[in-house]
N, C-alpha and C positions, 0 to 999 in steps of 0.2 A: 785207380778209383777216385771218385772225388772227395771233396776236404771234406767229410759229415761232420767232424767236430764244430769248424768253423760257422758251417753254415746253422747245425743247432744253435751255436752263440748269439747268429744272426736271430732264429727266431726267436729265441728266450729272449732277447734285447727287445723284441717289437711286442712280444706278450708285456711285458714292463712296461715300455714308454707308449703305446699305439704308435707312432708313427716315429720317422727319423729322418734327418738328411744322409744322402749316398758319402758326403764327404765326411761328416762325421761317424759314419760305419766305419769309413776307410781307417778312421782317426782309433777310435777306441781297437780293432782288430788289429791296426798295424802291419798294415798290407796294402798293398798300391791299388790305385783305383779303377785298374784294369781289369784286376785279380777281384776286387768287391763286383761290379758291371757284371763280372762272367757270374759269379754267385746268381744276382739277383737277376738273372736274363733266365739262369736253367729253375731259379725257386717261382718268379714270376709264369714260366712255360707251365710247370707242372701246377698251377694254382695256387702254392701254398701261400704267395703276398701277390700285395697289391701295386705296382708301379706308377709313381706320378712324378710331376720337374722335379728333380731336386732331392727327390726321397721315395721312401715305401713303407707301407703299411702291411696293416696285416687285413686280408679280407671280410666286408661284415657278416656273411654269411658263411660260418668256421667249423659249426659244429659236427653233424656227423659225415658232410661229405670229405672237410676237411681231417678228421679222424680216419677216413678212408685212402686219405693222398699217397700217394708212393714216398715221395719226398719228406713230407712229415713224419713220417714210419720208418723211414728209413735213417734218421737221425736220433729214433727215441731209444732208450735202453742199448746204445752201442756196446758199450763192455760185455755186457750180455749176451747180445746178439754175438758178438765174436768167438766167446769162449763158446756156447752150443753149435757154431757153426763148425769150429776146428773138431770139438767133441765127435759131429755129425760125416765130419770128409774122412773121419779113422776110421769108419766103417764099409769105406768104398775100396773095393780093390782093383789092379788092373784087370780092364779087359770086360766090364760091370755094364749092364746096364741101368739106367737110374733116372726116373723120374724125377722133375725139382718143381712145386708150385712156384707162383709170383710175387710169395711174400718175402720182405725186407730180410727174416731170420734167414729162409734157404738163402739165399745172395750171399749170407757171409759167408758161408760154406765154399766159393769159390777160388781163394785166394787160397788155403789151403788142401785143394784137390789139382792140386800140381806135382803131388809126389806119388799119383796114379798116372796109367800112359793108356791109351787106346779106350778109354769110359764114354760109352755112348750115353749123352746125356738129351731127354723130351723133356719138354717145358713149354707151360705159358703164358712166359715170364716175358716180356719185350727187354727190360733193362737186366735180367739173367742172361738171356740168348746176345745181349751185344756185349756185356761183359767177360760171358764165356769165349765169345769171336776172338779177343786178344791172347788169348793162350793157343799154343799149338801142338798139347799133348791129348786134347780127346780125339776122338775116333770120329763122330759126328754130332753133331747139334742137331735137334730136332725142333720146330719151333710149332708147337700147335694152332692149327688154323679155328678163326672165328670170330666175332666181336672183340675192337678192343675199347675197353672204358677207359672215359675220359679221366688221366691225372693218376689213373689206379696201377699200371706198366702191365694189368693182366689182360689176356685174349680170354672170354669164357662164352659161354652157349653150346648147344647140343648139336650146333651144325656140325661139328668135329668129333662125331660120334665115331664116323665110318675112321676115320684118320687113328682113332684113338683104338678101335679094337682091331688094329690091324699090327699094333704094337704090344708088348711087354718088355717087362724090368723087371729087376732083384730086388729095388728100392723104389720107395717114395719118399722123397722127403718130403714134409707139408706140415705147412701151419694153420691155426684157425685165430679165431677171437678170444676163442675160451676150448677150457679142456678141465674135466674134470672125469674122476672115476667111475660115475653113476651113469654118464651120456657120451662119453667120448671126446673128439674134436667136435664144435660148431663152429656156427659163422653168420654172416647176415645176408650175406648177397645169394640172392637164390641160384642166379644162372651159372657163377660160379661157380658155388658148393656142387651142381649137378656134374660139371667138368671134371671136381675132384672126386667125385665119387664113380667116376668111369676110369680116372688114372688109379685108385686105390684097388678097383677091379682086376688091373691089369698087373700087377704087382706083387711075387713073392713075400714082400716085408714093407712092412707101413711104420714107417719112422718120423714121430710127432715132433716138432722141433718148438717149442713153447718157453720163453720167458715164463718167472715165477707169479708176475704181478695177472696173469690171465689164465693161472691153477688155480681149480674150482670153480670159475667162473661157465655158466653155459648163456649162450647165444642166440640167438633168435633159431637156427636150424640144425641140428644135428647131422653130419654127413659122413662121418666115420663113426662106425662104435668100438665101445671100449674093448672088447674082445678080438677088432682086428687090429687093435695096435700091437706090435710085437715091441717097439723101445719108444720109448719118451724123454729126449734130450733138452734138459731144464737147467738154471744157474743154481746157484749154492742157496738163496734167498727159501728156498721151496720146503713149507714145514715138513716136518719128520710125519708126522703126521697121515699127510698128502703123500708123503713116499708110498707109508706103507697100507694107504688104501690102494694104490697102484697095484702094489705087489700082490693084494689079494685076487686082483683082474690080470692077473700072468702077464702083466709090463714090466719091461724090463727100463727101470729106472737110472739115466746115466746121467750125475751132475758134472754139468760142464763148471771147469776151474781155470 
């Protein structure tokens, strides 16, 4: 997997300073400038800076497309993101099949779904499906066909409608924007949300993988409701509260530690 810490340090460094030179990244991280190059070649690809001689910046136009980037997501709330991922692959058994959206939280979920063997996993995730590729204990990879947005690693659109109801799972795992008790998972991207809500279709068990900091929060769309979430895998951060409005909605609350 690649260095997310570093590369967070990278962008927390450039929210500080606006701009930098590549040698003095090299200088403060402590790492060769081959090693900085590779960083800012795959952050640069995916949008989240900006490359000029000598240095990089951060892009001026950040806000909510940047809040959307693969890359930036996938560096924010790591701790987090790790412990509800491990929380999330103890509920996979051999021989499973399982659903994964394209968000940052599923992805962590795969370093530890190595102590399953034969799990057929659908996804449409671009950077889950080539991360899943280097392991050799599932059964099959499925990679869903359709649009893929630029910088986002998801394929989403209705053309994969026929692809998708030709399939079923015992799981989904999926994340939104927001999740709260009263509406369920939301989200903002319309074409997506409809993708999720044909994988949710297809799926014995709907498992919410949410960080604390986007409990209670609702989103521009609603595409799951609260009633078809059967668990909700959240960090320690998540008021008592919030638990036990869940609990009134038959979710099954499992803080990831």
């Amino acid at each position: 997997m690649i260095n997310l810490e570093r590369r967070k340090q990278i962008l927390d460094l450039l929210a500080e300073v606006g701009t930098i030179k590549t040698t003095e990244l090299s200088d403060r991280l402590g790492v060769t400038g081959a090693t900085i190059r590779t960083d800012l070649r795959d952050l640069a690809r995916e949008g989240a800076i900006v490359r000029y001689h000598g240095g990089v910046k951060l892009p001026k136009e950040k806000h909510e497309q940047f809040s959307e980037n693969y890359m930036v997501r996938s560096i924010t709330h790591v701790d987090e993101k790790t412990a509800i991922g491990k929380a999330a692959a103890e509920l996979v058994g051999s021989g499973d099949t399982i659903f994964m959206d394209a968000s940052s939280t599923t992805f962590h979920m795969i370093p530890y779904l190595k102590f399953t063997d034969d799990v057929t996993v659908v996804t449409n995730g671009i950077h889950t499906a080539m991360e899943l590729q280097h392991h050799n204990n599932f059964k099959s990879i499925i990679l869903i066909g359709g649009m893929l947005r630029p910088h986002s690693g998801a394929i989403e659109g209705v053309v994969s409608r026929e692809m998708v109801n030709r399939l079923s799972g015992d799981y989904y795992f999926v994340s939104g924007n927001g999740c709260s008790a009263d509406v369920g998972l939301s989200g903002n991207n319309f074409f997506e949300l409809e993708l999720k809500r044909m994988c949710a279709e297809r799926c014995k068990h709907i498992v919410a993988l949410v960080d604390s900091t986007k409990i209670g929060a609702d989103s521009a769309s609603a595409f799951i409701p609260i009633e078809r979430i059967d668990y909700l895998i959240t960090d320690s951060k998540i008021r008592p509260e919030d638990v036990e409005e869940f609990h009134k909605h038959g979710v099954n609350v499992i803080i990831a530690k």
